[in-house]
DRENDRENVO-785203 format. One line per 3 residues: number of its first residue (from 1); for each residue x, y, z of C-alpha. Coordinates in Angstrom, 1 decimal. Example, Ala and Ser with C-alpha at 12.3 -4.5 7.8 and 13.67 -1.06 7.14 Angstrom:
REM residues 2
1> 12.3 -4.5 7.8 | 13.7 -1.1 7.1
This chain:
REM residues 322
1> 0.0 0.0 0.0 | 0.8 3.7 -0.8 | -0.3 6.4 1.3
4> -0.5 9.9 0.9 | -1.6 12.7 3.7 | -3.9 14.8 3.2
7> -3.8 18.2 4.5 | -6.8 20.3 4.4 | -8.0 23.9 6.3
10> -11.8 25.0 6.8 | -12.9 22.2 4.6 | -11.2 23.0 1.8
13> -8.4 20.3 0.5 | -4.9 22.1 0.1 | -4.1 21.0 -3.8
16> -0.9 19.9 -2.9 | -2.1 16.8 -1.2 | -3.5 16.0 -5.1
19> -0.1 16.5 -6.5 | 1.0 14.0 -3.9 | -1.6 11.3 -5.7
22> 0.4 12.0 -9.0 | 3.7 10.3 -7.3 | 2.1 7.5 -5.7
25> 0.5 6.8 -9.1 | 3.8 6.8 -10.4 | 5.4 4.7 -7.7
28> 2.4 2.3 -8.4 | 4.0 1.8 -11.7 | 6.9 -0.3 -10.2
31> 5.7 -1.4 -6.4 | 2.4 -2.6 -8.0 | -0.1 -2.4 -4.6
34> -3.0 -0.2 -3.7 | -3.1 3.9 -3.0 | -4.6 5.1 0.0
37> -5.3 8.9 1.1 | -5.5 9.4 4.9 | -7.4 12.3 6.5
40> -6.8 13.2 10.1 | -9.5 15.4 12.4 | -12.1 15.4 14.4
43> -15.3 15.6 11.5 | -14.0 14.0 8.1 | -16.8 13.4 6.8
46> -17.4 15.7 4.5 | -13.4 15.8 2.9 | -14.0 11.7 2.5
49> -17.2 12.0 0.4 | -14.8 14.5 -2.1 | -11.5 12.7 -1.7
52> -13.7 9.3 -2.5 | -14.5 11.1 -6.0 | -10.6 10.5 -7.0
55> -9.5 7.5 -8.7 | -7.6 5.7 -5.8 | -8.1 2.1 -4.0
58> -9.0 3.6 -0.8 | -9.9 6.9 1.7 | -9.3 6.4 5.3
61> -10.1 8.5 8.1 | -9.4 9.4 11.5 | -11.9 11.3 13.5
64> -11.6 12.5 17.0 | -11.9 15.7 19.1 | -8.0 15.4 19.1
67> -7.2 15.7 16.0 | -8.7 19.0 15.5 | -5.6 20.8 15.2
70> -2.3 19.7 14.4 | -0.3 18.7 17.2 | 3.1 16.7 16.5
73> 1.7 14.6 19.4 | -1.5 13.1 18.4 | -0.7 12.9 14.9
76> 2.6 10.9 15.2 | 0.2 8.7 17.7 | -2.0 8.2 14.7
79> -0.1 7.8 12.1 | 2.2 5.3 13.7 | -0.3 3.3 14.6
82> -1.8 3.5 10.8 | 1.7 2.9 9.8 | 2.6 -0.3 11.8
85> -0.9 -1.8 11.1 | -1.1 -1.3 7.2 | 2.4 -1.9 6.6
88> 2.6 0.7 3.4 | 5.5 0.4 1.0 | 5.2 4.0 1.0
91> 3.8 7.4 2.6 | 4.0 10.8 1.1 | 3.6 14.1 2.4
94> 3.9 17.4 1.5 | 6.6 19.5 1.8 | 5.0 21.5 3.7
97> 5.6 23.2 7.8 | 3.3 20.2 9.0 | 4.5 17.7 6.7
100> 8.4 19.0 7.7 | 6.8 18.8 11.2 | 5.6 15.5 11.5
103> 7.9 13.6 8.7 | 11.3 13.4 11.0 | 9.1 12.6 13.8
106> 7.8 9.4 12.4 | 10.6 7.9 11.1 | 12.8 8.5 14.4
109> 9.7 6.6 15.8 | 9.9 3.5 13.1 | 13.6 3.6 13.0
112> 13.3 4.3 9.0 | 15.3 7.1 6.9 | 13.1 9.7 4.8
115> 13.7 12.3 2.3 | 12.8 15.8 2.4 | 12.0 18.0 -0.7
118> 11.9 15.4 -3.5 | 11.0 16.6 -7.1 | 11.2 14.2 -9.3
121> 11.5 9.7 -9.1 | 13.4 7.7 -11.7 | 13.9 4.0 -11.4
124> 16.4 1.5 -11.3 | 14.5 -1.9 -12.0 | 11.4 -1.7 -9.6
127> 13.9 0.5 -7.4 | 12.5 3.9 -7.0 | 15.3 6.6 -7.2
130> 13.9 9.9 -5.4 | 15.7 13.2 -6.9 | 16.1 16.2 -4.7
133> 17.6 20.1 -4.8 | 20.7 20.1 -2.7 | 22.9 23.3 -2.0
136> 20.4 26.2 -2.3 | 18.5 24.5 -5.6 | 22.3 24.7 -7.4
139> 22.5 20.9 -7.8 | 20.1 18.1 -7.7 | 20.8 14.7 -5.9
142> 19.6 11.3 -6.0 | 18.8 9.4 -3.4 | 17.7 6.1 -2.7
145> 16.1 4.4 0.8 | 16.6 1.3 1.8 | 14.1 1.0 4.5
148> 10.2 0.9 4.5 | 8.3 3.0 4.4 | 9.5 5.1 2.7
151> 8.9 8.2 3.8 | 8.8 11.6 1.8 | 8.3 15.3 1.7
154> 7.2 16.0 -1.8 | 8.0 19.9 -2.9 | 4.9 21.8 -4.1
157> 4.1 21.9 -7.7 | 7.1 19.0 -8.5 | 4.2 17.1 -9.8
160> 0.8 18.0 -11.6 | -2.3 17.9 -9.4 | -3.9 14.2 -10.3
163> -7.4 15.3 -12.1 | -8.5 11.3 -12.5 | -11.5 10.4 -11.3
166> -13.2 7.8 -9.8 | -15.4 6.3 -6.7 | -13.1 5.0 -3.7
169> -14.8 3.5 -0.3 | -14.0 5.1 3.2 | -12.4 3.6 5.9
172> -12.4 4.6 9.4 | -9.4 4.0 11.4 | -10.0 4.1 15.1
175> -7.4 5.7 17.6 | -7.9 6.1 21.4 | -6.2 9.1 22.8
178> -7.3 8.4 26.3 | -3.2 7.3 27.4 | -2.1 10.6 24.9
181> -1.6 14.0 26.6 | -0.5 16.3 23.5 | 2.6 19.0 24.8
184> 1.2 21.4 22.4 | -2.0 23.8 22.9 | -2.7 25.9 20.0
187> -3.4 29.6 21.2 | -5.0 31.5 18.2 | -4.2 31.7 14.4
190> -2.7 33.8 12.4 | -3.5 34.6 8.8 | 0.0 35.3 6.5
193> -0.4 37.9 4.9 | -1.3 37.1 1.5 | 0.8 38.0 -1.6
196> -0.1 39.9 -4.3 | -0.3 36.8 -6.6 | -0.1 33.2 -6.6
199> 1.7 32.2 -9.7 | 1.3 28.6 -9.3 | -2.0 29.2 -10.4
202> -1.4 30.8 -13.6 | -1.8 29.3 -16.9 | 0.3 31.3 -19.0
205> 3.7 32.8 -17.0 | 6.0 35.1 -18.9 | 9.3 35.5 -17.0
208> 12.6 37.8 -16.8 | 15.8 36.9 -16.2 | 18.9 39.1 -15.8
211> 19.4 39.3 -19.7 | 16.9 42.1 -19.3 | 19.6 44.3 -17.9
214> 17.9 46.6 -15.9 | 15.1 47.4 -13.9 | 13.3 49.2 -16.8
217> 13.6 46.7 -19.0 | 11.2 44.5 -17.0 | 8.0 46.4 -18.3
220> 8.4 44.4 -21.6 | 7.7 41.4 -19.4 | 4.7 42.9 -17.3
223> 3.2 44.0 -21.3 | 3.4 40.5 -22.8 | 2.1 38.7 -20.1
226> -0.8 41.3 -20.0 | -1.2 40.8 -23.5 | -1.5 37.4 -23.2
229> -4.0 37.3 -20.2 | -1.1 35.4 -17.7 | 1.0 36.6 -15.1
232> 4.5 37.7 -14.9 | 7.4 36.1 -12.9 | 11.3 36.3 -12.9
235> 14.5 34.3 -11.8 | 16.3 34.5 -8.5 | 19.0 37.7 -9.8
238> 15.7 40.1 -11.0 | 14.4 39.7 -7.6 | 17.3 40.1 -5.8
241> 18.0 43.3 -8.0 | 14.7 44.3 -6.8 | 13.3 44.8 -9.8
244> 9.9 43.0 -9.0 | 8.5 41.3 -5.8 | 10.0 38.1 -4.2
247> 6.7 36.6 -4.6 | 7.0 36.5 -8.2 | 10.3 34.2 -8.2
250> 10.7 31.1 -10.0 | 13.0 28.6 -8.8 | 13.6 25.8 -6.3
253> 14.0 28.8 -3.5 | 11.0 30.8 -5.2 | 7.7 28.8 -6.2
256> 7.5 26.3 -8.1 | 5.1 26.9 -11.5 | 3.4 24.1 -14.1
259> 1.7 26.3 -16.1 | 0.5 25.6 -19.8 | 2.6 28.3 -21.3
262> 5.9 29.2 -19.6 | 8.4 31.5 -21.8 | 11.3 32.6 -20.3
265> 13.2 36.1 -21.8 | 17.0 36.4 -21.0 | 17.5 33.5 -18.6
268> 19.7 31.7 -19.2 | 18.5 28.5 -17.1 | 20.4 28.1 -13.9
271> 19.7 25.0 -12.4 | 17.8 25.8 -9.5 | 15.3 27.8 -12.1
274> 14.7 25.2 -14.0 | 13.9 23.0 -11.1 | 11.3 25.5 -10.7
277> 9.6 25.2 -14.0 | 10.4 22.1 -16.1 | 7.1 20.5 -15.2
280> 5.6 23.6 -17.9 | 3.4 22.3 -20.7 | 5.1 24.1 -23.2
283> 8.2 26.3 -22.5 | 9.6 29.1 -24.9 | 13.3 30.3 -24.3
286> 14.2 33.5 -25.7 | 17.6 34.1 -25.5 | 21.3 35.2 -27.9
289> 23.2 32.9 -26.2 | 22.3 29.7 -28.3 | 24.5 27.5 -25.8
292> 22.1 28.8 -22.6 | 21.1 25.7 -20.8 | 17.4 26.8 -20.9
295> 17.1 25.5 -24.5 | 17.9 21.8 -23.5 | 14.2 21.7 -21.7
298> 12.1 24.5 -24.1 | 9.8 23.1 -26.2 | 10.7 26.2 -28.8
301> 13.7 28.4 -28.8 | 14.4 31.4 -30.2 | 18.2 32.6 -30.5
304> 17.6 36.2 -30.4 | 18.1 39.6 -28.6 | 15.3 40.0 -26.5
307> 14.9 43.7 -27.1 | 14.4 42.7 -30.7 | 11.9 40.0 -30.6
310> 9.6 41.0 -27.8 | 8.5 43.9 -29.0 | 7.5 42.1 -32.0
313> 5.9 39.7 -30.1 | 4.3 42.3 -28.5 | 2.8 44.0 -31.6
316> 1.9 41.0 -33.5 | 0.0 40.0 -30.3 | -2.0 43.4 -30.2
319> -3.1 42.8 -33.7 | -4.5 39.8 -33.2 | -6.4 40.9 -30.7
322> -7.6 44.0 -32.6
């Protein structure tokens, strides 16, 4: 069995946790066994009916008054006992602060190893091969476990949101608390504030990279993505140049973005950018350098000064929609 957490606030499930379903599908491929999504807290009832809509062996819950709030305590209660009575090959979570929270915590319990931030599974016979950004997204490792579970923290947006449908049963798991006194008392909430944009939403993303020179040069960015109804993002030097927000940035220590249409002007395509965007439907690299390491992952590429082309694109763009 493969299970994945679910994570979930005000009755809404966090999309990450259907990315997650994406990697157990895949891991399904070679370890050929049955995928499970578990919810924790204390009335489930209503996330099961819509988790059950998704094309997977199996929902199971567990409901109680302690659960109502993360704590590292009860949940580790819970999900070691799930874990030592199931027996899963597998269990993905997200990489999330609860998923960072409670991942370590379980497998010092089971004795296992686990990986944090994975982005990406190869394989070597039915061996799965987990791949991961290691000094600040410049490199990217691979690493292997040779215990079960495994246990993983999957990065957001590494993997497409699973959109297969289908009608799984529930199953409720039961957990008494009574010998559990959690250390942890939550106090009161606090609501981030929220940025300006979330580009992991977008479907279109047309993004700057230093090539543009200077801060100026940026609005030929902010224009064709208007043009083309999407949003506007940038690599790690624009932001740090401040020449748009932090929110914006692309990358393995930015966000990371699947959109339909990704084209990237002047970046050259470090590696820890194009950790950050690879999983794009179609990607368009503009740049003069013709050797640029974005071009080995664009779909198109265009060997070009950017000041030349994009304001072409620009115009040709305004016609059609004249």
């Amino acid at each position: 069995m493969i299970l994945t957490l679910v994570q979930h606030k005000d009755g809404i499930i966090d999309e990450v946790s259907l990315e997650l379903l994406t990697l157990a599908k895949q891991l399904n491929q070679k370890l050929s066994t049955k995928i499970a999504s578990v919810i924790l807290g204390d009335n489930t009832e209503a996330l099961s009916k819509l988790l059950s809509q998704k094309a997977i062996d199996e929902v199971i819950t567990i409901s109680a008054p302690e659960l109502k709030t993360y704590s590292p305590d009860t949940y580790a209660f819970a999900l070691t006992k799930l874990i030592r009575e199931k027996n899963p090959k597998a269990f993905l979570f997200s990489h999330t602060p609860l998923g960072c929270d409670i991942t370590p915590k379980l497998a010092a319990s089971l004795g296992v190893g686990a990986i944090a931030s994975c982005n990406g599974v190869e394989f070597e016979g039915i061996n799965p091969i987990f791949i991961r950004s290691v000094y600040n997204g410049k490199l990217q490792a691979k690493v292997a476990l040779n215990s079960t579970p495994l246990l993983l923290t999957v990065e957001r947006g590494a993997f497409k949101k699973d959109e297969e449908t289908g009608n799984a049963p529930t199953t409720a798991f039961a957990c008494d608390f009574s010998g559990i006194k959690s250390r942890y008392k939550s106090l009161r909430f606090y609501e981030a504030q929220k940025a300006s944009v979330d580009i992991t939403k977008a479907k279109i993303i047309v993004s700057g990279g230093r090539g543009l020179g200077k801060k100026e040069n940026f609005e030929l960015i902010k224009n064709l993505a208007e043009i083309l109804g999407g949003e506007y993002a940038a690599s790690r030097p624009v932001v740090d140049n401040e020449w748009t927000e932090r929110d914006r940035q692309v990358g393995s220590s930015g966000k990371i973005v699947s959109p339909n249409l990704y084209i990237a002007c002047g970046i050259s395509g470090a590696i820890q950018h194009m950790a950050g965007m690879k999983k794009s439907n179609v990607i368009v690299a503009i740049n003069k350098d013709s050797e640029a390491p974005i071009f080995s992952i664009a779909t198109y590429g265009i060997v070009g000064d950017l000041f030349k082309v994009l304001p072409v694109m620009i115009e040709e763009l305004k016609k059609l929609k004249n």
